[in-house]
C-alpha positions as CSV (number, residue, x, y, z in Angstrom):
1,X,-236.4,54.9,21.6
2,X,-234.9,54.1,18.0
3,X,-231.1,54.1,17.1
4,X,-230.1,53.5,13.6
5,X,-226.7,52.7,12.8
6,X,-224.8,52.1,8.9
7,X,-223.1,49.1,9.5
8,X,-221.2,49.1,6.1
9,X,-220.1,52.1,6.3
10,X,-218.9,56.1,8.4
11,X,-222.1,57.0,9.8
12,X,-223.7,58.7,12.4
13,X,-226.0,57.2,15.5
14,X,-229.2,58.5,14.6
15,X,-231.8,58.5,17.6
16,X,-235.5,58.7,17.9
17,X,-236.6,60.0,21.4
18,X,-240.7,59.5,22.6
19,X,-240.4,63.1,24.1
20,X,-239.1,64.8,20.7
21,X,-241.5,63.4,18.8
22,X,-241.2,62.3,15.0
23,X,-239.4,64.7,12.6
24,X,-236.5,65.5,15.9
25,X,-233.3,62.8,15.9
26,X,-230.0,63.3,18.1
27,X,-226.4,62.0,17.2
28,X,-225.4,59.9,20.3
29,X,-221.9,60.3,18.7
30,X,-221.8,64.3,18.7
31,X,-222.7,66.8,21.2
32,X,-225.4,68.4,19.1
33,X,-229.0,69.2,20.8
34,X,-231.7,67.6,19.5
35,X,-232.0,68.6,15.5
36,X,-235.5,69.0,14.1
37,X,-235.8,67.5,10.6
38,X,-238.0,65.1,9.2
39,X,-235.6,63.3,6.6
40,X,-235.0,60.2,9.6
41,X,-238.0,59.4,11.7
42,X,-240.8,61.1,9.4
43,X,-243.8,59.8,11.4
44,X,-244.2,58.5,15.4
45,X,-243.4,54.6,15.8
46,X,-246.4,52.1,16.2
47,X,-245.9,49.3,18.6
48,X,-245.3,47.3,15.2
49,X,-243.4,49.6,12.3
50,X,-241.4,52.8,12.3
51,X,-240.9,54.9,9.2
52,X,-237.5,56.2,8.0
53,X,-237.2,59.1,6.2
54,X,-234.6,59.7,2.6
55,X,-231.6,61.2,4.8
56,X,-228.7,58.9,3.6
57,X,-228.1,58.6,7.8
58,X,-230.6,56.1,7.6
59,X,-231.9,54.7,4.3
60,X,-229.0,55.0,1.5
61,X,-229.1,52.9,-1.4
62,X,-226.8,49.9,-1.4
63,X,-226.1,50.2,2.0
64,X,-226.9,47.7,5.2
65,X,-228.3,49.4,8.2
66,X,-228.8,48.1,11.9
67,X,-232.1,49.4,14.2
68,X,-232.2,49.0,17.7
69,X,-235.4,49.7,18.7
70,X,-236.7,50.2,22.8
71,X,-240.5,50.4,24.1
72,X,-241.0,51.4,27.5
73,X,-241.6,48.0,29.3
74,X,-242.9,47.8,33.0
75,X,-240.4,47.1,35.1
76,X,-237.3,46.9,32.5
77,X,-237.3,49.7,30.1
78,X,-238.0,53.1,30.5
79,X,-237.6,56.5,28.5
80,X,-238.6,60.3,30.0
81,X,-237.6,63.9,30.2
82,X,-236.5,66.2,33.0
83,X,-235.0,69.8,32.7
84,X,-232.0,70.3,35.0
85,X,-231.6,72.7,38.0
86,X,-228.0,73.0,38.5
87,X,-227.8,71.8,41.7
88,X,-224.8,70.0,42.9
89,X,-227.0,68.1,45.3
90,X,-230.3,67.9,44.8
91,X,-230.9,66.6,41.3
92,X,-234.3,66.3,39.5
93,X,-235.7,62.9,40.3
94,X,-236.4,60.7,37.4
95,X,-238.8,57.4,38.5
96,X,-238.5,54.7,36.0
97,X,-240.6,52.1,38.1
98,X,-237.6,50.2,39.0
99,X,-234.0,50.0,40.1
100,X,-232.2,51.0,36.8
101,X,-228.6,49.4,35.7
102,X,-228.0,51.5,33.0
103,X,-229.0,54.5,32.2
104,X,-228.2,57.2,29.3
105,X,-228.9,61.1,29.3
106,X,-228.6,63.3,26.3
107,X,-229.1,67.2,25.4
108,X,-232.6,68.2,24.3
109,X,-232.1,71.9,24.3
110,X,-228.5,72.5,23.6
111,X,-225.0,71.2,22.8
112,X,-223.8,68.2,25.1
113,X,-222.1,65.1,25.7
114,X,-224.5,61.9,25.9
115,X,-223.5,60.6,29.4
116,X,-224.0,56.7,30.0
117,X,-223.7,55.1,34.2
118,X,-224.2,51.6,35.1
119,X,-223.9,49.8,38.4
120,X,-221.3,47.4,37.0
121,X,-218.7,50.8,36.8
122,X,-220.4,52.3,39.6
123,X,-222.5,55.5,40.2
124,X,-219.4,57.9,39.5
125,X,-218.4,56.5,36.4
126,X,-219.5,57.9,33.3
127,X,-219.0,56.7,30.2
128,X,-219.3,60.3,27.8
129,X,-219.5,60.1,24.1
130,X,-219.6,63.2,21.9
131,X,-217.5,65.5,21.2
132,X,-213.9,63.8,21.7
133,X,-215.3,63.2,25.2
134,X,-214.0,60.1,27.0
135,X,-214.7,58.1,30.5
136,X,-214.8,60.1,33.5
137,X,-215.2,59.9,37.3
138,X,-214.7,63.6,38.0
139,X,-217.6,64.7,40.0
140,X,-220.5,63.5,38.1
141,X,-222.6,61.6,40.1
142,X,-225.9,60.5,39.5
143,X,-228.0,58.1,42.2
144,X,-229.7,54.7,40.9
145,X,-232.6,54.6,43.5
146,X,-235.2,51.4,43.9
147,X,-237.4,53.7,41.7
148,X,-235.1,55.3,39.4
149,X,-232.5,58.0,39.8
150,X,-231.3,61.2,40.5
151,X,-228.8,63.5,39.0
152,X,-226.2,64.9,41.9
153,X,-224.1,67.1,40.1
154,X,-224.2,70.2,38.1
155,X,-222.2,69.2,34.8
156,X,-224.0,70.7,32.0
157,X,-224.1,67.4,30.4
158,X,-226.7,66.2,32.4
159,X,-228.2,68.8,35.0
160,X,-227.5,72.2,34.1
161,X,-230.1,75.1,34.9
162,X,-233.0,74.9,32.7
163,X,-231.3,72.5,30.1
164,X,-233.7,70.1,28.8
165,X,-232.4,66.3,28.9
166,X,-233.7,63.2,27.6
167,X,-233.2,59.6,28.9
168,X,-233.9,55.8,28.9
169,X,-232.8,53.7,31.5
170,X,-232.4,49.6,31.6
171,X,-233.4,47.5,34.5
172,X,-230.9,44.8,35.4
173,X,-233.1,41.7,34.0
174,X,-233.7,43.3,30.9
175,X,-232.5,40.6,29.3
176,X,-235.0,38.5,30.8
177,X,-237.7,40.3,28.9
178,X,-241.1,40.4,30.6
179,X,-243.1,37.8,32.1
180,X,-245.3,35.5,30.2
């Protein structure tokens, strides 16, 4: 997962996604589905170099950009994709290979908030951006497992019926960075 952020400047949060693919980006600061263009991310990362398209979002002239860039990482970092079922109960299960600490869901298919949880706020508290949305508790619950997690609710934002979602969770060591 890429982000790419104008620093010196109004910008959006432009947002590569493994399971889009190159030539798709997101806005984590909008509630827009996944947008297919190639002007951002014109060809798929190597482990080494990603390429950025002419869309002033990411490469204007004169201006200073920040990139945060994720690989899947056993054990600390992981990315995926799971289409919702609407079920107030009985979530998709997502397995990341480890407890996650933080994890962050976004629309794939259609208009919707980017959700983020951590264990720090706990399980019910979601952090929303998009859209003029804000932090809320009500009713959307999501379960950090040993493995991963599952989404108990049916908000649309993150596990509405046949919505496609996509998402990268952090392991609570990440910042210990893999053994050498």
């Amino acid at each position: 997962m890429i982000v790419i952020k104008k620093v010196n400047d109004t910008g959006d949060w432009i947002t590569y996604h493994k399971s889009t693919g190159a030539g798709k980006y997101n806005k984590l600061n909008t509630n827009a589905a996944t947008i297919t263009s190639a002007e951002h991310h014109k060809s798929e990362p190597t482990p080494t170099v990603f390429t950025i398209g002419d869309s002033n979002d990411v490469n204007e002239s004169g201006d200073v950009f920040i990139a945060y860039c994720f690989a899947d990482t056993d054990g600390l970092f992981a990315t995926g994709i799971y289409t919702g079922n609407g079920s107030g109960s009985g979530g998709p299960v997502q397995t990341c290979g480890f407890k996650p600490h933080r994890i962050a869901i976004g629309p794939n298919t259609h208009d919707g908030n980017w959700g983020h949880w951590d264990l720090t706020r706990g399980e019910d508290e979601r952090i929303a951006h998009g859209g003029g949305a804000s932090n809320d508790s009500s009713a959307v619950h999501l379960d950090m497992t040993n493995t991963g997690f599952k989404s108990n609710n049916n908000d649309t934002d993150s596990n509405g019926s046949g919505r496609n979602y996509i998402w990268a969770a952090w392991a609570a060591d990440y910042n210990s960075g893999p053994e050498q």
